[in-house]
C-alpha positions, -999 to +999 in steps of 0.1 A: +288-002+191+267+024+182+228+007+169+215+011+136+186-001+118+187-026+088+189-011+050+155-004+040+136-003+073+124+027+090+112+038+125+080+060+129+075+087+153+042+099+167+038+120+145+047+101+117+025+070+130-002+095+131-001+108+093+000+070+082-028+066+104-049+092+082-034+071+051-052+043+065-082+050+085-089+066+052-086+039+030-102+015+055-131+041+052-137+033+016-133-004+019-159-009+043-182+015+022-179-012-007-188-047+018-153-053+018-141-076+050-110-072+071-083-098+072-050-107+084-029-135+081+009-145+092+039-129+085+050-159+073+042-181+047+063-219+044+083-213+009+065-235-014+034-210-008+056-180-023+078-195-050+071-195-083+044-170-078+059-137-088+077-145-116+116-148-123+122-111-111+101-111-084+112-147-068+147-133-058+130-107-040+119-130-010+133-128+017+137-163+027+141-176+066+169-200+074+156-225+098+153-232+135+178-257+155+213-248+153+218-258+190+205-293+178+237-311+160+220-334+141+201-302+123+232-282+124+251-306+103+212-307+079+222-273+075+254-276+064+248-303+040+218-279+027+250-248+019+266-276+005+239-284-022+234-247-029+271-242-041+262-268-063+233-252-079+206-270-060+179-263-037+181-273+000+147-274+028+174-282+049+182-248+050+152-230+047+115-237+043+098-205+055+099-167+043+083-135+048+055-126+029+067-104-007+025-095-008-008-095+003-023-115-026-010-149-028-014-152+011-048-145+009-054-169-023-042-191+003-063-186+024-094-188+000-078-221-010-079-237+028-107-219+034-132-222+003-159-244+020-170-221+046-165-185+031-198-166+011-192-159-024-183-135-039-158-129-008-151-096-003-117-088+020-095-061+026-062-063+042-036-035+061-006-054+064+033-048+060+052-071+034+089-074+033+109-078-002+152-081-008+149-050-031+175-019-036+165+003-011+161+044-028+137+064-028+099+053-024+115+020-022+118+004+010+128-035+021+099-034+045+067-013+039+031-014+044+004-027+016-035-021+018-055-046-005-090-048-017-097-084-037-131-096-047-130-134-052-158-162-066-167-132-099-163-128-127-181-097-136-166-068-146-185-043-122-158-056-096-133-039-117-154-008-123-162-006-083-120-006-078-111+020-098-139+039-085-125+029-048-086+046-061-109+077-076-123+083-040-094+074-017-075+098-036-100+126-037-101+124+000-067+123+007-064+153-020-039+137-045-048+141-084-039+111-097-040+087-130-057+053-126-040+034-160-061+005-168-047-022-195-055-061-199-035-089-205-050-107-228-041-076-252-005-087-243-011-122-246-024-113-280+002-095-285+029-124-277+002-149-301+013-120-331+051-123-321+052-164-325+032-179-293+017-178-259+054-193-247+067-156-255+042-136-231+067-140-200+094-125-216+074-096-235+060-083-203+089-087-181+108-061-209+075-045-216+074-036-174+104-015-178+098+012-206+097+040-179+130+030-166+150+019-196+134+032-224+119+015-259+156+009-270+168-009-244+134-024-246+138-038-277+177-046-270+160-070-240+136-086-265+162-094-291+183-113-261+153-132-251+150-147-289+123-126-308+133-118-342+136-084-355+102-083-372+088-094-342+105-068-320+088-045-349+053-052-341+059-047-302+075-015-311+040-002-331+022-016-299+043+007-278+040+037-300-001+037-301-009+074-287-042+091-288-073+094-263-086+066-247-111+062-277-085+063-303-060+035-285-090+012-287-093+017-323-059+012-329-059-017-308-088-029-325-070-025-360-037-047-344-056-073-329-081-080-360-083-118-365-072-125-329-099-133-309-074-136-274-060-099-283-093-089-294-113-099-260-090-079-239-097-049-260-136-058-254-126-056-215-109-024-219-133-008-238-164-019-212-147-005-182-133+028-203-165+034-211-184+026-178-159+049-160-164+078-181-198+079-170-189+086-137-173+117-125-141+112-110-127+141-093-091+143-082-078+122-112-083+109-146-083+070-164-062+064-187-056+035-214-022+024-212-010-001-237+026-001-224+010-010-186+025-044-181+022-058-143+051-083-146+031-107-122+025-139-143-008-144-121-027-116-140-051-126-162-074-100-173-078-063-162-045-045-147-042-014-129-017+012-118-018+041-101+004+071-103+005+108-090+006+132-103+034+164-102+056+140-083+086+120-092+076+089-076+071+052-089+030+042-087+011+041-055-015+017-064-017-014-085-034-046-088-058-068-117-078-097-122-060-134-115-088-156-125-077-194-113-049-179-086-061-207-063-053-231-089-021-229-076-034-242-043-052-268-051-090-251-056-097-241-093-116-220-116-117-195-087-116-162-104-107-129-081-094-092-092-079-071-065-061-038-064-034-026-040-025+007-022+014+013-015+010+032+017+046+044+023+046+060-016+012+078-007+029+088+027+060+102+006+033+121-020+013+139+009+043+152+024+055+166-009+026+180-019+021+191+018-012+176+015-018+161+052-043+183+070-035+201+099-050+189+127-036+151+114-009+153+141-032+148+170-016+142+200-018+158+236-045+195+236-035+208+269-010+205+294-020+213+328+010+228+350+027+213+383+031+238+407+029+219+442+010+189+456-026+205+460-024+224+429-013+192+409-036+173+428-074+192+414-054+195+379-050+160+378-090+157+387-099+183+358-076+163+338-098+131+344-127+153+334-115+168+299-107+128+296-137+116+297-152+143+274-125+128+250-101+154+251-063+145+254-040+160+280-012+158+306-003+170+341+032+177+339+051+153+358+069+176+389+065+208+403+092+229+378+099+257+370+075+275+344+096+279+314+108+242+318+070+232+317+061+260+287+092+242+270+079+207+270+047+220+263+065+238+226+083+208+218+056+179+222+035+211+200+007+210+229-014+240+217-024+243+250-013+250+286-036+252+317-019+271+348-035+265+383-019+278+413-027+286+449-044+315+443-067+297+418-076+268+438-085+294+460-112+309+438-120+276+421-101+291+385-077+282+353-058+302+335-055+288+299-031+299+275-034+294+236+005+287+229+000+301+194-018+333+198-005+340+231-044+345+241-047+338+278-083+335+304-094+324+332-127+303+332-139+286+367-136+249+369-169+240+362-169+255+327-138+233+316-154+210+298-173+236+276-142+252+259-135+243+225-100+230+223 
């Protein structure tokens, strides 16, 4: 049976590992340059942690773990009873009670919850983990894939929000994407579902709301009129998703909307601060921009949302994230406020290579291959090895004496720009020949001056 690999899940070569090492050395970079700390925690979560947190879309989406002990009868029949209750609409722990983790946010509002009495506030923590989700696998879309979070909890001020979006400005300018950083808030939606009838209605707006870019305003509005809002309510939605204009001219005209509604009306407040704090920084690389339409479906966001997109490439977003300010409510520890923001790592790996954006030298890997051509020979190349080793320089002594076009061969495929050639003659006179495989430029410099070259 020939192997395969599950839909959705990938494997890396070197030099694949080593271009999503750029990704995240790079964003670790800037994390640490803002205070923020480095955490991990389990690939697993127990169910109850997950559920219920992601909304009605995003809850069928994990991947759930069936449990441990079929060799044990007594479980085995548990089990069975457990597929039994499911056919009948019901849920079972018999059958599972663990799942892999859909993010990085509500395991770390976990652990903020279990861990509140001996962490400093604000807590700062950053986190490089993969997360695993029962999506459609296509394009920048994958069933397993790497997130790197940034979350600042125990705030409330709104410099947190203006220090992430600086953080996406300046991963991106070093990794050489232009990008758009959309910013909206959802109290301007949850003013928006107070215009349209109640607070009850905001689940449903921004679940239809979160898929204008895929289905368009129609079908938009054809989702809203299934999920019970009238037509003149469906009408005011429709002006919301129509405001154009700079960033200074959607504030106005969210202004205008929201007058008399003090929910709508704060979020625009929010908006507006950040808007105009980030305008007086330069951000190179990119651009903010007001987005009405931006709708997160998360229910855990409460204030400021984000999403990243790049741009000149037909790609979902590469970044997202927003302020949840009781998330540890849901663990037992309230009135915790936190906002956080999210890099999708396997997106930005897909954008680099499109816009050919990795730098050169990102590859790494082996600079010189020294040749095998008998014991003694092998024998000092393996000793100058050692030495261009220690002065933190990678190479290889090929692994038998072969012949020379086998050893330039596996030199050209493993793209070693480098080979050193010391035979008989040379160990003689104490001397390398090496041989730039690019430029075809070959010396000969004594032993002692090894460690000098510039590789």
């Amino acid at each position: 049976m020939k192997p395969s690999l599950p839909q959705g899940t990938r494997d890396f070569d070197a030099a694949t590992v080593r271009r999503r090492n750029y990704i995240f050395n790079t964003i670790r970079s800037v994390f640490e340059l803002y205070g923020y700390q480095p955490l991990e925690t389990p690939a697993m979560e127990n169910l109850d942690t997950l559920m219920g947190k992601y909304g009605e879309e995003g809850d069928k989406l994990i991947f759930k773990i069936l449990n441990n002990g079929l060799d044990n009868p007594a479980k085995a029949e548990k089990i069975k009873e457990g597929f039994a209750k499911i056919t009948e609409g019901k849920s079972s722990k018999d059958i599972t009670e663990r799942a892999l983790r859909y993010d990085l946010t509500i395991p770390f509002a976990r652990y903020v919850a279990t861990n509140y009495n001996q962490l400093t506030m604000p807590f700062k923590r950053y986190q490089m983990q993969p997360v695993w989700r029962a999506d459609r696998p296509q394009k920048g879309r994958y069933r397993e894939f790497y997130q790197c979070d940034a979350d600042v909890v125990g705030s409330t001020s709104m410099i947190n929000e203006l220090e992430l979006a600086i953080i996406y400005a300046t991963v991106f300018q070093k990794l050489n994407v232009p990008v758009e950083i959309r910013i909206n808030n959802r109290k301007i939606l949850a003013g928006l579902a107070l215009l349209c009838g109640g607070a009850d209605k905001l689940t449903g707006i921004t679940i239809a709301i979160d898929k204008l870019d895929k289905i368009g305003i129609e079908k938009v509005k054809e989702e809203l009129q299934q999920r019970g809002l009238n037509d003149e309510q469906v009408l005011i939605i429709e002006s919301f998703l129509n405001i154009r204009g700079s960033n200074n001219q959607k504030l106005s005209q969210l202004t205008e909307l929201f007058s008399g509604n003090e929910t709508g009306l704060n979020g625009v407040a929010e908006l507006k601060f950040l808007s105009n704090m980030l305008s007086q920084f330069e951000i190179t690389n990119g651009k903010s921009i007001i987005d009405p339409t931006l709708a997160r479906g998360l229910n855990y966001y409460t204030g400021t949302i984000f999403e990243v997109k790049a741009v000149g490439v037909q790609i979902g977003s590469i970044g997202g994230g927003g302020r949840y300010d009781d998330l540890t409510g849901l663990f037992g520890v309230p009135n915790v406020p936190g906002v956080g923001i999210s890099f999708g790592v396997d997106r930005i790996y897909d954008v680099l290579t499109e816009l050919n954006a990795f730098p050169a030298d990102v590859s790494g890997g082996t600079q010189v291959l020294f040749f095998n051509l008998g014991e003694a020979e092998a024998t000092k190349a393996f000793e100058l090895a050692q030495q261009l080793r220690d002065a933190g320089i990678a190479c290889e002594l090929y692994h038998e004496n072969s012949k020379f076009d086998k050893q330039f061969k596996y030199a050209e495929k493993k793209n070693i720009p480098y080979v050193a050639i010391l035979g008989s003659k040379e160990l003689e006179q104490q001397l390398l020949n090496l041989k730039n495989l690019a430029t075809g430029e070959q010396k000969t410099i004594p032993f002692a001056e090894l460690t000098s070259i510039r590789f």
